[in-house]
N, C-alpha and C positions, 0 to 999 in steps of 0.2 A: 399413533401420533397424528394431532390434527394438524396439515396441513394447508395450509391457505392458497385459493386457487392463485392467486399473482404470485405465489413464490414458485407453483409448480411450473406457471408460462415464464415466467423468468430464465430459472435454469433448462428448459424446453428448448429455449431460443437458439436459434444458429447461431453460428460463428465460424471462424475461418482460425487454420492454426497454421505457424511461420517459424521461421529459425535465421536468427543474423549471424555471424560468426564476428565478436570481441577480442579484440587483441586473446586468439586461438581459440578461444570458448563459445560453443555452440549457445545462444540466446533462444528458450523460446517463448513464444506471446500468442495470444487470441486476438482477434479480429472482429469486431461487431459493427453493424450500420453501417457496412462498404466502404468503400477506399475512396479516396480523396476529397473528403470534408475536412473542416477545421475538426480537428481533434483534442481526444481527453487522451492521458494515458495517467492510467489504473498504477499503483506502487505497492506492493504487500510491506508489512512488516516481518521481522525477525521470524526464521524458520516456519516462516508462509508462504505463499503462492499465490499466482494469479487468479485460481479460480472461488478464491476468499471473493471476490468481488461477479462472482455468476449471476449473483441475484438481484445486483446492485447495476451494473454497467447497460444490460438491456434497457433500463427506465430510461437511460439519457442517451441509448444508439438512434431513436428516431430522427436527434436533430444532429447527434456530433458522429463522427469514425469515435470510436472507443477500441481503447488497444490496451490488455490487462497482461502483463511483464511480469516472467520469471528472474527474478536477477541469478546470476549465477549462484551456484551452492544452493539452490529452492528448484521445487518443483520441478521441470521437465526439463531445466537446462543444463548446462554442463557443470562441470567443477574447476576449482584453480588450485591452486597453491597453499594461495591470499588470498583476502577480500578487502584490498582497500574501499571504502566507501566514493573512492573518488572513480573508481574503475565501474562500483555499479551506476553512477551519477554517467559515465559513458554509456554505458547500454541502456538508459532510458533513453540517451539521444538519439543512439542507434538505433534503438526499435522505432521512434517516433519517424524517422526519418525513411528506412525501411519501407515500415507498412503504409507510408504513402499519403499518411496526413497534408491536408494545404495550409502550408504557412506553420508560425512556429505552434508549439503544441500545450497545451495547460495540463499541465501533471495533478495530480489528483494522490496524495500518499499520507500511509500509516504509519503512527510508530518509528521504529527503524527507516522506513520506506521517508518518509519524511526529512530523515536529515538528510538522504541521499538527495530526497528531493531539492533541498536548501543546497544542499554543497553543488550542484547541478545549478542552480541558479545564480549561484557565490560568481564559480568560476567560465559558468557561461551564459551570460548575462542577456548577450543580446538572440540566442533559440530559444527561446520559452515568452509563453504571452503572459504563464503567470503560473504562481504553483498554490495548491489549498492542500494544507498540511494539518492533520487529523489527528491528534492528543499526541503530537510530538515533542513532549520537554527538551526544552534548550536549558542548562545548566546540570540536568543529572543525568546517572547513567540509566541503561533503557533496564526493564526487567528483566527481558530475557538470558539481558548480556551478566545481571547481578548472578541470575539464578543457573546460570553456564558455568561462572567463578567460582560458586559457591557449593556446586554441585547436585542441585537441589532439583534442576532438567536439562536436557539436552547433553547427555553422557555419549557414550557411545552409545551407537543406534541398536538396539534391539531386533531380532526377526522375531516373527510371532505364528502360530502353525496356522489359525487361520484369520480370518478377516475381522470376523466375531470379537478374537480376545483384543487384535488391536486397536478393534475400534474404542472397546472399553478402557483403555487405556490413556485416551486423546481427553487431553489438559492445555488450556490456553495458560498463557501466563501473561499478567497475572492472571489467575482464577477469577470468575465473577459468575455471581449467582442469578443472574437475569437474562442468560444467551438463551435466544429461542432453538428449542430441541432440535426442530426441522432444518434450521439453518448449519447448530452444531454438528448433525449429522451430514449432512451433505459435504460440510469442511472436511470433516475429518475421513471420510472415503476418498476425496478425493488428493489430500494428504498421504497417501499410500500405493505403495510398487509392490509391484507379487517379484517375488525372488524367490531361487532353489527351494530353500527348506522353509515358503511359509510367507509371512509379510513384514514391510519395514516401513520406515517413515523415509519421507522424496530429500528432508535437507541433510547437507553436510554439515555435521557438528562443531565442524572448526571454522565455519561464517561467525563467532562471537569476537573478533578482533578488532570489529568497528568503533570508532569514535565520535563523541554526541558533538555538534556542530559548535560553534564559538558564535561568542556574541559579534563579535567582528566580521564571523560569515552571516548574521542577517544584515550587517552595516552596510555590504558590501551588491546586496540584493536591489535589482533596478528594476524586474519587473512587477507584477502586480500579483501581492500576495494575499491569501487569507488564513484566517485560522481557525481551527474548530475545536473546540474543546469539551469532552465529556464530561455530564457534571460528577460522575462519580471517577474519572477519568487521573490521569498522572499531570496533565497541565494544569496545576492548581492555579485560583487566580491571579497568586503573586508571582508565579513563572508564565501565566499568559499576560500578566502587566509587563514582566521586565520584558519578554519577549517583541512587544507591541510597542516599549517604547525605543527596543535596540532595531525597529523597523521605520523609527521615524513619525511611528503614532500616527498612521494612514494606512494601516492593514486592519480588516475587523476582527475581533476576536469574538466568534460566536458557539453562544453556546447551545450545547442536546441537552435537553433536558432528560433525566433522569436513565440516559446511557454511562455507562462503564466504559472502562479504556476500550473495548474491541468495539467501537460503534457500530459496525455494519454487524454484531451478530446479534445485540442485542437492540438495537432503535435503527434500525432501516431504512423504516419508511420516513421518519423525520429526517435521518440522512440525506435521501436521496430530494426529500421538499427541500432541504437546506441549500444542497449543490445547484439542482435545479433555479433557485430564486436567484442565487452569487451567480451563476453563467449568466444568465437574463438580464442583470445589473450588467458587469463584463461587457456584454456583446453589444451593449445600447447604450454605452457612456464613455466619455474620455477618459484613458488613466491619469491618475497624478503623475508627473515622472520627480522622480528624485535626483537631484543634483551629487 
C-alpha cells in the first residue's frame, strides 16, 4: 500500500483522550492543538467514530483546539437505551465545553453527525459560532438508517477470530469506489474491539432510531452555517437548494468536486483546503445575523 508521507504525520500526531459523563453515559473525545483556543469539534456519522477524522483534524490543530467526539452507541463511549438525536446534539456541547474550548465552538459534522449538528444549533442557538454540515440531506432518510431497516448492514454485531477476517469485512455505506486504501484501512482497525472469542465492530446497532432534521429546524438556526456537499455525494442539488433556501439563502452551499458521500475518505485534502478557506472567511468578517 502506497502511502503518503502527510497522511502518515497525520495519524502520528498527538492527542490527548477524555470522557464527560451525559445524562449517565460515559462520552469519550480526543484532543488536538491544546486547550483553550477557539475550537472545532469534529462530528462522525452513522456507526462511526471520531477517529474517522485522524487524518483530517491535525491539519487545522495548528490554529484551532480540535476535539473529535464519540457520540454515544460509537466508538469508545458508552451505550444508552435510546438515541435520541437530541441527547447526542447534548454531548457535543458537553464535550465542547469539557475540553475547554474559548468561547462558543464551530462543530464540523457528517452525515448523521450533521443533523445532530443542526438539531444542536435548532435548539441551542446561542453555544455555537457556527456549524458546516458535510453531505447531510435534509428531506431524506440517511443510508445507514435505510440499510439498518432493510437489513442489508448493521444486524447484529458479529465477532470475527481474527483482526485479518474483520477487517475484510468493513463496508462503508453507502459503498463508493473512490476511498483511498490507506485511509480505508486505518478507519476500519480503528472501528474494532478485541473481545473473548476474536473481534467485533465498537457501534451499537440499535443507534438507527434517529430522525433526519426538518425544514423548520434549519428556520430556526441563528448561527453561522455552511454547507458542503459531495458531488457524487447524497445532497443532490435540488436538496442543497431547498436546503439553502430553508436557511434564508446566506449559508454557502459548496461543493468537492469529484468526492462521494464519505468525503474525508475519499478527497481530503480538498476537504481540509475547503474548511480551512470557510474558518479564514469566519474568523475575518462579520456574520449575517438573521432575525
Amino acid at each position: 500500500m502506497n502511502t503518503p508521507d502527510w497522511f502518515k504525520e497525520a495519524v502520528a500526531a498527538p492527542y490527548e483522550e477524555d470522557l464527560v459523563t451525559v445524562e449517565g453515559c460515559d462520552i469519550h473525545y480526543l484532543v488536538r492543538g491544546g486547550r483553550g483556543r477557539a475550537g472545532l469539534v469534529f462530528v462522525h456519522g452513522g456507526a462511526a467514530h471520531a477517529r474517522w477524522w485522524d487524518h483530517i483534524a491535525p491539519m487545522l490543530a495548528t490554529e484551532y483546539q480540535v476535539v473529535a467526539v464519540d457520540l454515544s452507541g460509537h466508538g469508545d463511549s458508552g451505550r444508552r437505551d435510546t438515541y435520541p438525536t437530541e441527547t447526542w446534539a447534548q454531548e457535543v456541547m458537553a464535550v465542547a465545553e469539557h475540553s475547554g474550548i474559548d468561547g462558543p465552538p464551530i462543530v464540523v459534522a457528517h452525515s448523521m453527525g450533521g443533523w445532530v449538528a443542526i438539531s444542536a444549533a435548532a435548539e441551542q442557538p446561542e453555544t455555537l459560532a457556527g456549524i458546516v454540515v458535510l453531505d447531510s440531506p435534509v428531506r431524506v432518510a440517511a443510508p445507514e438508517e435505510e440499510a439498518a431497516a432493510e437489513g442489508i448492514a448493521f444486524g447484529p454485531l458479529r465477532t470475527y477470530p481474527t483482526m485479518e477476517d474483520a477487517l475484510s469485512r468493513f463496508r462503508t455505506v453507502p459503498d463508493q469506489p473512490t476511498s483511498l486504501p490507506y485511509v480505508i484501512d486505518h478507519v476500519a482497525r480503528t472501528s474494532l474491539r478485541q473481545v473473548e472469542d476474536g473481534w467485533t465492530w465498537k457501534f451499537d446497532p440499535r443507534i438507527f432510531t434517529f430522525r433526519v432534521p426538518s425544514g423548520e429546524q434549519l428556520r430556526q438556526i441563528r448561527c453561522r452555517v455552511a454547507l458542503f456537499r459531495s458531488e457524487y455525494g447524497l445532497v443532490t442539488p435540488d436538496i442543497g437548494e431547498y436546503m439553502y433556501e430553508q436557511l434564508g439563502r446566506i449559508a454557502p452551499v459548496i461543493e468537492v468536486p469529484l468526492a462521494w458521500h464519505h468525503v474525508m475518505l475519499d478527497q481530503p485534502l480538498p476537504l481540509t483546503t475547503g474548511l480551512r478557506t470557510l474558518l479564514a472567511d469566519w474568523e475575518h468578517s462579520v456574520p449575517y445575523r438573521r432575525k
